[in-house]
N, C-alpha and C positions, 0 to 999 in steps of 0.2 A: 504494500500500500504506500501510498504516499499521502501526508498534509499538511498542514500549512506554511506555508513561506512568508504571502502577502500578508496573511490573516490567521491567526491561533486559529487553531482546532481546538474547540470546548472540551476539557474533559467531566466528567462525573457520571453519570447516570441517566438513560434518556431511551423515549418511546418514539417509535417510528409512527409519525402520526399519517403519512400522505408516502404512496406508491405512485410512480409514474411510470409508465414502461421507456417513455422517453422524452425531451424537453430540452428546449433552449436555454442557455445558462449565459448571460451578463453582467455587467460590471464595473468597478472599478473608474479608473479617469487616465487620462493622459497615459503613458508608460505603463502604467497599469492594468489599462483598458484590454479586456477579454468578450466577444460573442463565440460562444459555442452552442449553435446549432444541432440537433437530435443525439444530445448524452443521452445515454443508453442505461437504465435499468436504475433508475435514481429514488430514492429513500432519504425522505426530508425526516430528521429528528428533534425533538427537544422534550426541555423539562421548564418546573417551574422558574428557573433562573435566565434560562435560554430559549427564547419567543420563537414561535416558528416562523414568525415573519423575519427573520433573523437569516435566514435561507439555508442552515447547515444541512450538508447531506451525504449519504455515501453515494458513489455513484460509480458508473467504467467512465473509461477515458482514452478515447483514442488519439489525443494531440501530443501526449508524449507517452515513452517508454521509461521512465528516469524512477520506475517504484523503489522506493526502500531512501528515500531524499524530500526532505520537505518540496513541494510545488505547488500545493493551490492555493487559495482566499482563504482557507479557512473549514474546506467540505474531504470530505475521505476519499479519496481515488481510487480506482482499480483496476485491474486488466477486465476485459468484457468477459470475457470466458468465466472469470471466478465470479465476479458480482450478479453475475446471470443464474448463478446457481443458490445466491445467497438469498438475492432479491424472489426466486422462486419458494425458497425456506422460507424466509421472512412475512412475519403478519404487518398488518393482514393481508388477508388472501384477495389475491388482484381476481378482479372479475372484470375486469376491458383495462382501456389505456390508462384510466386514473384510478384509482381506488384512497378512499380516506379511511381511517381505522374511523371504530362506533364501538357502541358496549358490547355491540353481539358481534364484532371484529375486531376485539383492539390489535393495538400495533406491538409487535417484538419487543420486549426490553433490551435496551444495550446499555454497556459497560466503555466507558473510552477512558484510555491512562496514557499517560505521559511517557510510557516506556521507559521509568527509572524503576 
């Protein structure tokens, strides 16, 4: 995996609340500035510290290959291959292109650490 460079990746504890099978992803300003067009298999997270409007997510990533090195804004990266299998595991269960978690779906719990 790879995250953040521009922008910490949250750690603590947090519910996948929104499934996307895929989505355009922007940002940033000036030298900064990112459009990426149909990322692939994306899972928006948060908890009560970290808003969802906040945009964290895991997601694939076909713009670079450079996993195991910080690189995005702030969202979890990944090869397509793996997050396709993950986002497949992951609640809740995608029934078309969007899915949001609900009581009778809610969303995966995850765990994110700082790898110390």
């Amino acid at each position: 995996v790879s995250t953040g460079l521009w922008g910490k990746t949250p750690t603590g504890e947090f519910t996948i609340w929104i499934k996307l099978r895929s989505t355009t992803m922007s940002g940033g300003s000036g030298a900064d500035y990112y459009n990426l067009p149909n990322v692939p298999h994306v899972m928006f997270f948060s908890n009560s510290e970290v808003a969802a409007s906040r945009g964290f997510g895991i997601h694939g990533t076909y713009w670079h290959n450079n996993f195991g090195h910080p690189m995005s804004h702030g969202c979890i990266n990944m090869k397509a291959t793996d997050v396709a299998k993950l986002y497949d595991w992951a609640t809740p269960n995608s029934t078309g292109t969007t899915t949001h978690s609900s009581i009778d779906n809610p969303g995966t719990k995850i765990t994110i650490s700082d790898g110390t």
